[in-house]
N, C-alpha and C positions, 0 to 999 in steps of 0.2 A: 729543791728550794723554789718558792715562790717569792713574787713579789711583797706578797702579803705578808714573809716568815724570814726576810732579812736580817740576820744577824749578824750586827757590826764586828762584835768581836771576833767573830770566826771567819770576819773578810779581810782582804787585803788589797790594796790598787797597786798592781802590777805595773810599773814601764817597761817598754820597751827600748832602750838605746837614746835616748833622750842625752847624750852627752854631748860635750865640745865639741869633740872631732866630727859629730854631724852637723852642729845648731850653732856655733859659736863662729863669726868672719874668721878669727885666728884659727882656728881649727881643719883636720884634712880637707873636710868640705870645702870648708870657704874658701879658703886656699885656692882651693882648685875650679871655684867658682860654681860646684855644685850644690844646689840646693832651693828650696822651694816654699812659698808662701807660707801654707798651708801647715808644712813640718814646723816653721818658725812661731808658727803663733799656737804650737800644744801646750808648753809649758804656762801658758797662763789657764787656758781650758782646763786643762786636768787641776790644776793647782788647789782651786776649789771645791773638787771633790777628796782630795788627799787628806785635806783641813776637815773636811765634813765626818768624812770617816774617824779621823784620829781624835774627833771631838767626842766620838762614841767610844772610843776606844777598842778602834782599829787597827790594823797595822799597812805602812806603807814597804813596798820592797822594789828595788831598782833593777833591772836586770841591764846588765853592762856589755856590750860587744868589746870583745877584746883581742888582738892580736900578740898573741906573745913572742919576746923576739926569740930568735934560733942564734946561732954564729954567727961572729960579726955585728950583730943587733939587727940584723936583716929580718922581719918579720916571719912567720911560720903562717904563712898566706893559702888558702886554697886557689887552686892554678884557677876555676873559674872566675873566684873573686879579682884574681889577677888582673886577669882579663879584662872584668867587666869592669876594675875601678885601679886600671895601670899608676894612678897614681899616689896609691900609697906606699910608701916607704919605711925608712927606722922612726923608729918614736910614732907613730900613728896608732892610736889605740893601746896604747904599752900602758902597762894595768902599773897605777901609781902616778901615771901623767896627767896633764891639765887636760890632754885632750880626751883621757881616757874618763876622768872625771863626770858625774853628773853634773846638768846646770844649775849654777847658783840659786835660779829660782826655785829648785825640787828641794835642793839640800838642806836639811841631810835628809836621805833613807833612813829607816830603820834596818835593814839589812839591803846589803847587798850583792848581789850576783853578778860574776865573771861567766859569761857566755864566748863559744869559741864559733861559735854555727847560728843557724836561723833560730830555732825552739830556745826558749830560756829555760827548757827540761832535759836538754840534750848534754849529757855528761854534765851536769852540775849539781849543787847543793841544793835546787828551790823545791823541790817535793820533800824534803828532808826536813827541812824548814817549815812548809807548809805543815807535814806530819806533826812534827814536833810542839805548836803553836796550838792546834785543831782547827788548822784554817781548810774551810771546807769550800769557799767562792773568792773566784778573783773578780776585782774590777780589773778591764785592761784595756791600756792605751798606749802611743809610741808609732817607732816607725819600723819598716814601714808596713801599711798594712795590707798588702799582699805576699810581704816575706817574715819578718822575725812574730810578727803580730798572729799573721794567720796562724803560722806553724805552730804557736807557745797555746794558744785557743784551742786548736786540735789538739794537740798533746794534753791540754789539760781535758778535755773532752774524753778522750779513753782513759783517763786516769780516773773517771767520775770526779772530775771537780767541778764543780758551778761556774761558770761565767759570764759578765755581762759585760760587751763588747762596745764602748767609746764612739759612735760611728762619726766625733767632732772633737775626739782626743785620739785620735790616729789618723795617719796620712802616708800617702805614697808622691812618688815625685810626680805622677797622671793624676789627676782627677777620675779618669773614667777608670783606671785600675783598681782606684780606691771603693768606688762605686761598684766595681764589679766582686769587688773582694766581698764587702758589707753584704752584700745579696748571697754568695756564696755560701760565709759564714751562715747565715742566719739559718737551718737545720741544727745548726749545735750549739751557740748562746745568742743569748738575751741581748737585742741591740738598743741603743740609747742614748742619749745625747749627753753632755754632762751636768748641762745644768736639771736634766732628769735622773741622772743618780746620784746627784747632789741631796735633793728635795726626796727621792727614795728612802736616802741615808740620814737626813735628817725626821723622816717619819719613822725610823725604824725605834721601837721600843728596848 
């Protein structure tokens, strides 16, 4: 894929984790008081290009981080994520909840994916989908973008799928992680601001 040979139909703008429980004050985040400029103000960045696309007719797809619960309604947590974010609990991320929910501002998806891990490729439905549709390029944005972002880019990278990477529709909770992500990435997609694959998406024939 070139710039030149954009085909709306056969795209899709991928989120990454864009829901309550990260972006929303009532949500585990907020709660907990974590959370950062940058991740708060994607959902209007990207929003613009989702509408650009699906004015072509394209498709939009959510990818969801989700904790499913175990016994007791206790989470099914990886011990590092434990760790690194003690405070999540029952109901944080429970697929069907307000927190598990995309924002208001995105909704609805056209489809969407429950993700258990970093990649929104990793045990899940979205290559099936992709397959299924003949979506051959993601747009992709979300958070954050040194973990569920990079990883879902790589993965679609040995998959042979096209991508063109948000570098002002994804964020990390550092600036200079974000920053160092974006340079990293850039070997395996297309990096771009939004309102540049907005104007892509609207030149596309």
């Amino acid at each position: 894929m070139s710039l030149e040979t954009l085909d709306p139909v056969r795209t899709a703008v991928l989120t990454i984790d864009l829901q309550n429980d990260f972006l929303h004050p009532a949500g585990a985040y907020g709660r907990a008081g974590q959370g950062a400029a940058a991740i708060a103000a994607l959902p209007a960045r990207v929003g613009p290009v989702i509408d650009a696309l699906r004015a072509k007719g394209g498709t939009y797809v959510s990818a969801q981080f989700t904790l499913v619960p175990g016994p007791g309604g206790d989470p099914l947590i990886a011990p590092h994520l434990k760790k690194l974010r003690p405070f999540l609990g029952k109901g944080d991320f429970a697929p069907g909840s307000f927190g598990h929910a995309l924002v208001d501002e995105l909704q609805p998806a056209d489809y969407t994916v429950e993700k258990v891990a970093y990649s929104a490729f990793y045990q899940t439905r979205l290559e099936y989908i992709l397959r299924a549709l003949g979506i051959d390029t993601l747009i992709v944005g979300g958070i954050v973008t040194n973990g569920g972002v990079a990883s879902t880019v790589r993965d679609a990278h040995l998959r042979n799928i096209e991508t063109i990477l948000l570098s002002d529709g994804c964020a990390a909770f550092r600036d200079e992680v974000h920053q160092a992500t974006l340079i990293s990435l850039g070997t395996v997609t297309q990096v771009m601001t939004c309102a540049e694959a907005a104007a892509l998406i609207g030149g596309a024939s």
